[in-house]
C-alpha positions in Angstrom: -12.8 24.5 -11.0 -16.2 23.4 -12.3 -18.1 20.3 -10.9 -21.7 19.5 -11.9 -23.9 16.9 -10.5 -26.3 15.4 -12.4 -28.5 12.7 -11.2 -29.6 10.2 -14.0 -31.7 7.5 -12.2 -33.6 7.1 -8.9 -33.7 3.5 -7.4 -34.8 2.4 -4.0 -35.2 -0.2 -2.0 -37.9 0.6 0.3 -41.0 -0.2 -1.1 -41.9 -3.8 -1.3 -40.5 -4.4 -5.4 -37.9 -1.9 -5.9 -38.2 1.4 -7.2 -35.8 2.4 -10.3 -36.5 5.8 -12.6 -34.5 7.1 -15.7 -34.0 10.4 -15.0 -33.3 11.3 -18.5 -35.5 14.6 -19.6 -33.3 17.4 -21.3 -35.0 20.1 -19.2 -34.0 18.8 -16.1 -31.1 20.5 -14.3 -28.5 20.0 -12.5 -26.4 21.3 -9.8 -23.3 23.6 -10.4 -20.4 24.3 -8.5 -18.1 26.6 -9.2 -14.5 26.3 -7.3 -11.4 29.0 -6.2 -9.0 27.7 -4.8 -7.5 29.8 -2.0 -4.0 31.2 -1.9 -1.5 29.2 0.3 0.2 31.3 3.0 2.6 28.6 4.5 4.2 25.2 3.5 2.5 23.6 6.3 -0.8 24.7 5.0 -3.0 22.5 2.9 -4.5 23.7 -0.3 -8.4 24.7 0.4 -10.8 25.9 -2.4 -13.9 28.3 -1.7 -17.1 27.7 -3.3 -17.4 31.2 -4.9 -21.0 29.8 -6.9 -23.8 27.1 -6.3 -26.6 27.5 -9.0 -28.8 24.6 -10.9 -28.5 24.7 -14.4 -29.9 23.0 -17.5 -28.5 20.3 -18.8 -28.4 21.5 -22.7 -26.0 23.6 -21.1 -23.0 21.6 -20.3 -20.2 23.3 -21.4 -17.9 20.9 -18.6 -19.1 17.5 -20.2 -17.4 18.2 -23.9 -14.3 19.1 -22.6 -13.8 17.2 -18.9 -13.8 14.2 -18.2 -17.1 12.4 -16.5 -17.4 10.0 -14.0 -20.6 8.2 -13.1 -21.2 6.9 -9.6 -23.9 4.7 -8.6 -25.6 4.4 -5.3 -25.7 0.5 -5.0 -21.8 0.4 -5.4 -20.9 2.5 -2.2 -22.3 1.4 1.6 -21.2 2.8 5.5 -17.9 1.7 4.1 -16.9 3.3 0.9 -17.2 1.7 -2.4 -17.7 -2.0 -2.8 -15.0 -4.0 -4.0 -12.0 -2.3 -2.9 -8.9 -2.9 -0.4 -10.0 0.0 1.9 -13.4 -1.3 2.0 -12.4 -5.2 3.1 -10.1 -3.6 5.7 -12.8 -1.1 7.0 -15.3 -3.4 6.9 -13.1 -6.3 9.0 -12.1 -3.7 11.3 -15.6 -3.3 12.0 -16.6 -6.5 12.3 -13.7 -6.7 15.0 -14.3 -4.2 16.7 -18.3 -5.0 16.9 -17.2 -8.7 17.8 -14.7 -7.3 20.5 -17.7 -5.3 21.7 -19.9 -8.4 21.8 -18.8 -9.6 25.1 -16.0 -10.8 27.7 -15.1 -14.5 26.1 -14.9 -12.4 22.5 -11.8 -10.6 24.0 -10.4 -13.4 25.9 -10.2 -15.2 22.7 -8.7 -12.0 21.1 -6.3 -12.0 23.7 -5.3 -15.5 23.6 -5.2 -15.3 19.6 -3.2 -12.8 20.1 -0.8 -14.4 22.6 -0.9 -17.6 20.4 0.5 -15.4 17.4 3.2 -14.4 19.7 4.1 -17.7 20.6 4.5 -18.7 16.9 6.5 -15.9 16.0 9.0 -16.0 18.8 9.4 -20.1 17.9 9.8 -19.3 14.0 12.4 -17.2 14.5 14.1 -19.0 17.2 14.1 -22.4 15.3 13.1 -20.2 12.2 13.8 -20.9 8.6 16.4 -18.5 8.1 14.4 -16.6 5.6 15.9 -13.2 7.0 19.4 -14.7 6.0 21.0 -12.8 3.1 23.3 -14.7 0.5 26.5 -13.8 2.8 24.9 -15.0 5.8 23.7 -18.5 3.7 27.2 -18.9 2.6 29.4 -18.4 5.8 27.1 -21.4 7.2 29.0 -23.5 8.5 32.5 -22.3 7.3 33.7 -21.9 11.2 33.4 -26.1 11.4 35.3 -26.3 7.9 38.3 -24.2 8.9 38.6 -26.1 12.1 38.9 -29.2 10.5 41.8 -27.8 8.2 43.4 -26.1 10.9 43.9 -22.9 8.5 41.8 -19.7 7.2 40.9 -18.7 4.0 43.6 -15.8 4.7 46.4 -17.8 5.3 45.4 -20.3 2.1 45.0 -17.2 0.5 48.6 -15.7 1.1 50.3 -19.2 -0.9 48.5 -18.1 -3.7 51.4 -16.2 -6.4 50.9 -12.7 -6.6 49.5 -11.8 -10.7 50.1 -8.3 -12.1 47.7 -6.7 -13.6 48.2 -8.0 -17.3 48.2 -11.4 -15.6 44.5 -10.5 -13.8 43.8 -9.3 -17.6 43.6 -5.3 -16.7 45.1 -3.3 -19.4 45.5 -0.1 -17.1 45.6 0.3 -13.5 47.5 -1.3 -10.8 46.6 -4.7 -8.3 47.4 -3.4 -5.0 46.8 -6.0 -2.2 47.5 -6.5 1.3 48.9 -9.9 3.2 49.4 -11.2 6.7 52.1 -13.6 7.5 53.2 -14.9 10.8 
């Protein structure tokens, strides 16, 4: 594998009005790395590549560019964090930000604690009085079937056995047979 780094601009925040260059003569160079990647001896080892050259280079010589593709990165889109705008830079960032506010004192983790303890709380009442949102269909439809059968003084098995028996041109099978079991006291 080939990799080439090229750097096309120079910007900087330091001075007092910031600093931005095009880097954008044709005999500049740029750096070259050459890749092997190393056999694998075991399933439980990972793949690992060597660098086998490190040279700089011109740029009219960028054989890579025509054929790979490129991918530009600029410096003012990544911080401590990895790049800006992404879901593992909100959560790294907040669990910084935690961590330095957990690290800020003993009411910070008291209220931590008890935040924690109210979530608890919460929880344990939603699922106790809860909404039933962990109910499947079956469990949504049995709902109060207990109370209904009561009230009739028979189960759906025994209303079930009155019904006549159909074959299995009646059931509208062409092939096959209706095999069925009954209870009857």
């Amino acid at each position: 594998m080939v990799f080439q780094f090229d750097i096309i601009e120079i910007w900087s925040d330091l001075p007092p009005t910031p600093l931005l260059h095009k880097l954008d003569d044709a005999d500049q160079k740029m750096l070259e790395l050459v890749l092997l990647e190393k056999p694998v001896y075991s399933a439980l080892e990972p793949p690992a590549f060597e660098i086998i050259k490190a040279d700089l280079v011109l740029r009219s010589r960028n054989p890579v560019a025509s054929t790979s593709p490129q991918q530009t990165m600029h410096f003012l889109d990544w911080d401590d964090h990895g790049r800006k705008g992404t879901t593992a830079h909100a959560l790294t960032s907040f669990g910084v930000w935690l961590i330095d506010y957990l690290d800020s004192g003993v009411w910070a983790m008291f209220m931590f604690i008890l935040a924690i303890i109210a979530l608890f709380v919460l929880v344990c009442v939603l699922c106790v009085f809860g909404w039933g949102f962990w109910e499947d269909d079956y469990a949504q439809a049995q709902h109060g079937k207990a109370k209904e059968g009561k009230r009739r003084g028979k189960s759906d098995v025994e209303i079930a056995t009155r019904l006549p028996f159909r074959s299995a041109e009646e059931l509208g099978l062409s092939r096959g047979r209706v095999v069925g079991l009954g209870k009857s006291d």
